[in-house]
N, C-alpha and C positions, 0 to 999 in steps of 0.2 A: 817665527820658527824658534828662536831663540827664547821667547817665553815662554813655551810650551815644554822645549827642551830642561829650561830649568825648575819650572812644575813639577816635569815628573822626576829631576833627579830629586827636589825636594820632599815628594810627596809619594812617592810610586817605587822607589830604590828599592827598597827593600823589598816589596813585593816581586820585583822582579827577581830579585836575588830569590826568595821564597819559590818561586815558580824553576828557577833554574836547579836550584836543589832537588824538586822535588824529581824530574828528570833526571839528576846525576844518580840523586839514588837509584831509579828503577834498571837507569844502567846499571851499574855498580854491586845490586844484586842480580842481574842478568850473568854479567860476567861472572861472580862467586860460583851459579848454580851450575856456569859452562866449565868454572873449572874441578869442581865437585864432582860431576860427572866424569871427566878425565883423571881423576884421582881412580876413581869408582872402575873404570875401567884398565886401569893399571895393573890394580891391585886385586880384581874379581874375574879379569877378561871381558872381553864385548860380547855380553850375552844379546839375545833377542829382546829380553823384558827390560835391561837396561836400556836399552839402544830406543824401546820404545816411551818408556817412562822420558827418557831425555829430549824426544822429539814434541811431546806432548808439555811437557815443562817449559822447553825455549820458545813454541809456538805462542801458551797462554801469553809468555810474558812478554813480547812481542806485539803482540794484541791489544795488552795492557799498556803499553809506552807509548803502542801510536795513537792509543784514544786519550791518554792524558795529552800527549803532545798536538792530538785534535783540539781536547777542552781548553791547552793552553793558550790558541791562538785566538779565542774568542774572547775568552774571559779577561785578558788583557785590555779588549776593545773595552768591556764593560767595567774594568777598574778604571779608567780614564770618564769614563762616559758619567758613570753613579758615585763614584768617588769612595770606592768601597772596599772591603779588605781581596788577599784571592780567595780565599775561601769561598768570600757569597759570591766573587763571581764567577767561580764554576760553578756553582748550586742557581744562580741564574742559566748562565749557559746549558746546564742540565736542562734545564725547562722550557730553555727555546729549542732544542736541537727535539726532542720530545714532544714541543708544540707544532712545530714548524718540520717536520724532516721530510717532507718533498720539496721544498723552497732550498733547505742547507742543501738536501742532496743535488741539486739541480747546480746549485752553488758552485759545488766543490768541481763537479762534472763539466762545468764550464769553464771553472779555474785552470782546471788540469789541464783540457783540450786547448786551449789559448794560450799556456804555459807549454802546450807539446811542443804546437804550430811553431811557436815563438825562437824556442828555442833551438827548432831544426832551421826550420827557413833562414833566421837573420846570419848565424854565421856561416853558412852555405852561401850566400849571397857574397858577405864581402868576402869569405877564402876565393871565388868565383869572379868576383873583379879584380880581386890583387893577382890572381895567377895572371889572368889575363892582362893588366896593366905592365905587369915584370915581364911578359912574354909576348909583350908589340913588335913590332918592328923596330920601333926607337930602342929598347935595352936588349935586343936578341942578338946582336952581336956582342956588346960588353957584357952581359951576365952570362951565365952560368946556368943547368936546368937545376944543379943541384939546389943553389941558390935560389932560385926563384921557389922551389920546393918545400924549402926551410923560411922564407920569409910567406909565404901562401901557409903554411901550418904557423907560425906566429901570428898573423890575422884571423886564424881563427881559433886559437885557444884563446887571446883577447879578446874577440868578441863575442866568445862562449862566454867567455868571465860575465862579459856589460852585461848578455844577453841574462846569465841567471840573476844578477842584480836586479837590472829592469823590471824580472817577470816573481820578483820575491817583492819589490815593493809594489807593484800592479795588486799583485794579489792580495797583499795587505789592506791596498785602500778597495779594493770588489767588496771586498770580508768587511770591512769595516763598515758600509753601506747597507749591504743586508742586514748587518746588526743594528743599524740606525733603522734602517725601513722595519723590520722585524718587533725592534721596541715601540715605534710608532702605532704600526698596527695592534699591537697592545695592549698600549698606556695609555692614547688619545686617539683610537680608529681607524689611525692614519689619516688625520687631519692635515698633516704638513708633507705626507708624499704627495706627489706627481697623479693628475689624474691617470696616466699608463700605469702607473703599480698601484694602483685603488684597483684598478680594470683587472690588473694582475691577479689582486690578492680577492677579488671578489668583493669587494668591499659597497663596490656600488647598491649589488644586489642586497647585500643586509642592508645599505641605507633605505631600499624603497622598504623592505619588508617592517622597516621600525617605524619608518612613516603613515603606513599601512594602520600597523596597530596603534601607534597612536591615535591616530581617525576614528579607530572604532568607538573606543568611550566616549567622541564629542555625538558619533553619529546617535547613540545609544540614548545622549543625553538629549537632543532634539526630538528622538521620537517619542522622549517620558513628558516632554515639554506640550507637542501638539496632543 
């Protein structure tokens, strides 16, 4: 962990930084355009064309933040992976999300719903045991319901807090995988996935189908023989 760690502050720093700029900016002009508009309506009144030109400006660029802040969580995978600037590797990531976008989408979809689950059930759970450990019989006489109310909402903003930590690095290693499996299938066929994601990606069948043709030229060749 520790070598890795200091890898990428050696080798990767900057690109990170690079990537986080390139996000500050798209804020940074998001904001300008929100206050331009508030300028604009000052000074001109809240017309209808304004009101809609504005609604159509912050949506684009909205749109545009979350697909970079999409391309950025891949392409990160793929500067560690290829060892390469950010540039190529969202011009990589470009090409897998465009290769592959029933796989990412399924990804993401999976992400999200695991990420939902996660994050209702677990601190519902423990706010749900802490009430009820405050409010046994053993502390119902020396506590208080206030207390018990305010220590049950402290068990569960803290395990709100873990629960988004847990489901922020979860996610990163799911993401990380499909980018491995993704490059496999690729670069080498998917020679080092899992026969269940060969099965997955279909891989099996193009291997009978190359074997196939391969067969043909020998078969060809035996019958110019006899």
């Amino acid at each position: 962990m520790t070598i890795f760690l200091g890898y990428t502050l050696r080798f990767h720093i900057g690109t990170a930084a690079f990537g986080a700029f390139v996000l500050t900016a798209v804020t940074a002009f998001q904001a300008a355009t929100k206050a331009l508009f508030e300028s604009m309506k000052k000074t001109q009144g809240e017309g209808n064309m304004i009101k809609l030109v504005e609604v159509c400006v912050q949506y684009c660029l909205w749109c545009f933040k979350k697909s970079i802040e999409f391309i950025n969580s891949y392409a990160y995978v793929y500067v560690f992976m290829d060892n390469v600037g950010f540039c190529t590797a969202c011009f990589h990531t470009f090409g897998m999300i465009t290769s592959n976008p029933i796989q990412v989408g399924i990804n993401k979809v999976v992400q999200l719903m695991l990420s939902l689950v996660q994050s209702i059930t677990t601190p519902l759970v423990c706010a749900f045991a802490s009430y009820y450990s405050f409010n046994g019989d053993k502390y119902a006489a020396t506590t208080s319901s206030f207390a018990v109310l305010v220590v049950t909402a402290t068990v569960f903003i803290v395990s709100l807090l873990m629960t988004k930590a847990f489901v922020q690095v979860y996610s990163q290693v799911v993401q990380s995988m499909t980018v491995f499996a993704l490059y496999d299938v690729k670069e080498y066929s998917g020679r080092f996935t899992r026969p269940t994601l060969r099965k997955a990606f279909s891989l099996e069948e193009e291997d009978k189908e190359e074997s196939k043709e391969e067969s043909k030229p020998s078969d060809a060749q035996s019958t110019t023989l006899l």
